[in-house]
C-alpha positions in Angstrom: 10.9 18.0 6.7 11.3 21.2 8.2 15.4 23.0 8.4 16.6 25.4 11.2 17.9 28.7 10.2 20.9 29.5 9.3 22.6 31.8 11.8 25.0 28.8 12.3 23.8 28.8 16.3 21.2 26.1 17.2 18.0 27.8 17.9 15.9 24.7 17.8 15.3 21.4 15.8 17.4 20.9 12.5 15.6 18.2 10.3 11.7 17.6 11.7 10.0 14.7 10.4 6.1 15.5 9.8 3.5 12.1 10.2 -0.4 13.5 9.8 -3.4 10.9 10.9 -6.9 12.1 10.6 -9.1 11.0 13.5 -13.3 11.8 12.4 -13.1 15.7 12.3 -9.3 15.9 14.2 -6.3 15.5 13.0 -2.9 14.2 14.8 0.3 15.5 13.9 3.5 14.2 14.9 6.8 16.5 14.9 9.9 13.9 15.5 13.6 15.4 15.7 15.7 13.5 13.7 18.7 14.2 15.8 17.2 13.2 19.2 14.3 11.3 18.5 12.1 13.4 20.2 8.5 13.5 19.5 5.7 15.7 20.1 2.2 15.2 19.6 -0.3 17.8 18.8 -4.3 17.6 17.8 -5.5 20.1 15.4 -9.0 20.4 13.9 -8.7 19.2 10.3 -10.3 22.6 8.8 -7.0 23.8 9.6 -4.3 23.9 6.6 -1.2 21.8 6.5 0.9 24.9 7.3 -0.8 25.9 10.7 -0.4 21.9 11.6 3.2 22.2 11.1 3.7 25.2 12.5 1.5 24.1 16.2 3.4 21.0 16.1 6.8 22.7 15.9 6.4 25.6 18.2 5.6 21.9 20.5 8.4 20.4 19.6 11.0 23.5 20.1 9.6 24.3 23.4 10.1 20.7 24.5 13.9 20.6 22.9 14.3 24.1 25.1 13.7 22.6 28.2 16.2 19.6 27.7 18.8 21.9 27.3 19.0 22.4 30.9 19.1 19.1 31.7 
């Protein structure tokens, strides 16, 4: 689980729930919102470490929360 910042203004997802599945040489990560539900899906090579998983699958996930703001 992944927390905001703290500037007290929402800049993007508070609590992010993480679920990791290996597929052969991939791996699929999962980045859920806890507040929405929202989920984003992103497929990484599994050379790469947990960190860099994360951090693809939440850059995902806040670009996706971004553009139901406007809507």
């Amino acid at each position: 689980m992944v927390g905001a910042g703290g500037s007290g203004k929402p800049s993007g997802p508070g609590d992010v729930y993480f679920e990791f599945t290996q597929l052969g040489g991939q791996m699929r990560v999962a980045a859920i919102d806890a507040a929405t539900g929202i989920e984003v899906i992103v497929i990484t090579p599994v050379t790469a470490s947990q960190i860099q998983m994360q951090n693809l699958a939440l850059a995902k996930l806040k670009r996706r929360l971004s553009q139901n703001v406007g809507q």
